[in-house]
N, C-alpha and C positions, 0 to 999 in steps of 0.2 A: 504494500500500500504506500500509495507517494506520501512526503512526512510533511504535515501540515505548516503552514505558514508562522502559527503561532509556536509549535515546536522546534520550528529550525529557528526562528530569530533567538529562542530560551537559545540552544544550543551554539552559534556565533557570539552570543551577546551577554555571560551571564555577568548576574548584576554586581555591582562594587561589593568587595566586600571591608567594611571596615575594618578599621585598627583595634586590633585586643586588647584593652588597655587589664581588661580583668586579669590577663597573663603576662603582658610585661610589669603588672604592678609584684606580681608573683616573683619578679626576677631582679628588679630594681627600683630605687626611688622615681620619681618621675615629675621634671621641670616646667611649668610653664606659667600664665597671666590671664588674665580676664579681660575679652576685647570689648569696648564701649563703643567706639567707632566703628558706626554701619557703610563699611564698605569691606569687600573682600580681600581685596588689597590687603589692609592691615594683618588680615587672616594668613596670606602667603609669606608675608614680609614675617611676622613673626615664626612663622615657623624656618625660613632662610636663615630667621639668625637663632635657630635650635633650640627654640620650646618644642618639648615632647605632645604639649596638646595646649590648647588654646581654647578658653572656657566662653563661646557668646554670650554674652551677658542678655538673655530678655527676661529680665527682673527691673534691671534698673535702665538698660540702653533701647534704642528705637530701632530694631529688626522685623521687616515686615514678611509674615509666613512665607508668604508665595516668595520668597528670596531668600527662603533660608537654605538651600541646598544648595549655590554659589559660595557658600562659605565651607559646605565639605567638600565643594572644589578645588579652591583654593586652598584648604587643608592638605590634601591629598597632593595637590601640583608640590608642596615643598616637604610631603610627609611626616606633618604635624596632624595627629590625632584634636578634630574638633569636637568639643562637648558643650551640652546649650544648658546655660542657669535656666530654668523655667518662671516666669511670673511668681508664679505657687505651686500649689499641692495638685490645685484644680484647673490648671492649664490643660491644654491638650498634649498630653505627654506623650500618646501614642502616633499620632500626627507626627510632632516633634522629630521623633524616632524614623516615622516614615522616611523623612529627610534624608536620612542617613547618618547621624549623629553618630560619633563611637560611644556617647554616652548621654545622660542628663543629670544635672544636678537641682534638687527641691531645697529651694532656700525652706527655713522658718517651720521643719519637721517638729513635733513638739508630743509624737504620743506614738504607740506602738501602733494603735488603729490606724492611725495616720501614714504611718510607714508599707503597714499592709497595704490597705489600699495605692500608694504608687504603685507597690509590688504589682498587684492588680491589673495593673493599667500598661506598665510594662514588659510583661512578662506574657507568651505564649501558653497556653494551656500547656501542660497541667498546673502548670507553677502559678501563671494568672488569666486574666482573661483578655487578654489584647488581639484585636482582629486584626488580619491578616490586610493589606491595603498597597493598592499598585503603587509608590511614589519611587525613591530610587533607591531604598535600601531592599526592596524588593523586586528589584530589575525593573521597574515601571508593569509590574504584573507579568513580568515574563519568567520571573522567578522564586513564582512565590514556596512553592516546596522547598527551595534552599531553605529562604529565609525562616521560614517555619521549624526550619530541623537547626539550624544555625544562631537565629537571633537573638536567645535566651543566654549562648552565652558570648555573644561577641559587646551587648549593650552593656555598660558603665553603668550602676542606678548609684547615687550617691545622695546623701540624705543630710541636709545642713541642720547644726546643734547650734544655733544662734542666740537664741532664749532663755529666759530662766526658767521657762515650763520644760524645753528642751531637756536642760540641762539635770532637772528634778525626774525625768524617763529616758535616758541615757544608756542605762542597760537593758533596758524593754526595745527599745530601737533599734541598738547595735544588732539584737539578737535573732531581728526577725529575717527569715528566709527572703538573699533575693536583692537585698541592700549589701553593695558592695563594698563601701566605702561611707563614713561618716565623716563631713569637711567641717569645722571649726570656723566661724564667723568671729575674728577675737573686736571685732569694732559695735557689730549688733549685741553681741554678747556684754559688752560691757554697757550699752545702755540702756539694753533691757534689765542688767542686773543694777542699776544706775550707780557704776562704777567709776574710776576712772581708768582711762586704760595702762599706765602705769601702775597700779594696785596690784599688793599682795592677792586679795579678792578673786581677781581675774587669772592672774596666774595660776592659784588653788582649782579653779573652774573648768581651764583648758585640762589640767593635766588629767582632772578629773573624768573628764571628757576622753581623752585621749587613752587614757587607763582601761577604763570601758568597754571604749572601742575596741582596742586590744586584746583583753577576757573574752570577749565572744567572736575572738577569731576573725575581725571585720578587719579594713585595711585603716588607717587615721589620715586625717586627710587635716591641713589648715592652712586660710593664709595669711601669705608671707608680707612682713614688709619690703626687704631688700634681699641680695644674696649671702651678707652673713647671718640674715634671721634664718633662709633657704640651710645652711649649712648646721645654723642648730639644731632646727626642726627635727631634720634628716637623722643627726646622731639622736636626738630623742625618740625615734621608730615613726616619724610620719614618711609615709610612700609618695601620696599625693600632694604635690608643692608647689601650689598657684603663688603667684609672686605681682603684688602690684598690679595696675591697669595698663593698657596700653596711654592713656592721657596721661598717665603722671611719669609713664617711661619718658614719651617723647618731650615731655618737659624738663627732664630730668637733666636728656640732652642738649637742648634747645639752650636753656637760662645761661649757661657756661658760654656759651658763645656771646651773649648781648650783654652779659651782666659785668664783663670785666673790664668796660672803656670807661 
């Protein structure tokens, strides 16, 4: 029997497969920042100059959906694993993922309910209930049995401990099936615990955090200000190592050049 149209494109065409972040975090720390600036650009450029993954920011930056998978292009063009902060809890996370994301991260997780359910939303049956959907981590519909058999474990879910609600369901979080990774907000954290961020307080909070995370086996995730905060972190047992925004890099750069006439 001649082989169908839609079987020979699956077979020429199959679809991207993302980056493992779930298996290189298994093998090494891992370097990168949160992009605020909506172009793609930024996305490639940061990975040329060697972040391991590049977090889009649509929590706090302006990424519009239908453009979000120019950014796992340009991820991919300099082989920097892209991962998308989400809004919230209740974004469309399985969407998100369509994109081709190597992962997501949920700001503001605060209860084990809460965690399941991303689980839920991200995970293929049996683990959760995420439907299957042609966008391009599914070969545009041309590969969806891959992705079905594949998905569950190539996606990042990482679950942020921002909060003082957070921070009091800690071990109920880390521990649920499915959450990869727990990232450490130490800026929201201190003002929802209305701290300062140089406090004893605060430091007690993360580690506590990060302890947690660790007894249940999960990977710690926080971030960074700079690269010698990146190099404490790392000998403390964090894997995952967001460092700074892209706007406060390029400023960083920038000011040196005008500031000294």
């Amino acid at each position: 029997m001649a082989q169908s149209s839609s079987s020979f494109a699956a077979t020429r065409a199959p679809r991207p497969r993302a980056v493992r972040l779930r298996d290189a975090l298994d093998e090494r720390p891992l370097r990168g920042t949160f992009q605020e600036f909506d172009t793609p650009a930024v996305t490639e450029l940061l990975g040329l100059a060697g972040a391991d993954f590049v977090v889009v920011d649509g929590e706090h930056g302006t990424f519009p959906i239908d453009r979000l998978e120019d950014y796992v292009r340009a991820g991919a063009a300099a082989e920097a694993a892209v991962l998308y902060r989400a809004a919230s809890s209740n974004d469309q996370l399985a969407r998100i993922l369509d994109a081709g994301f190597a992962g997501i991260v949920v700001p503001r997780v605060e209860s084990a309910e809460q965690a399941r359910a991303i689980v839920d939303a991200t995970r293929f049956p049996p683990v959760g209930s995420r439907g299957l959907g042609p966008g391009r981590a599914g070969g545009y519909g041309l590969a969806l049995d891959d992705l079905r058999t594949r998905g569950n474990d190539e996606a990042l879910v990482v679950a942020m401990v921002e909060t003082k609600a957070g921070l009091a369901a800690v071990e109920q979080i880390a521990a649920v099936p499915g959450i990869d990774a727990i990232m450490i907000g130490p800026a929201d954290l201190a003002s929802s615990l209305d701290v300062e961020p140089s406090s004893a307080e605060l430091a007690a909070a993360i580690d506590h955090i990060r302890d947690a995370t660790l007894a249940a086996g999960t990977h710690a995730s926080v971030h960074c200000a700079d690269a010698a905060d990146i190099e404490r972190r790392e000998a403390e047992g964090y894997r995952l190592l967001p460092a700074s925004i892209d706007a406060a890099l390029l400023f960083a750069a920038a000011a040196p050049l005008f500031t000294g006439r």
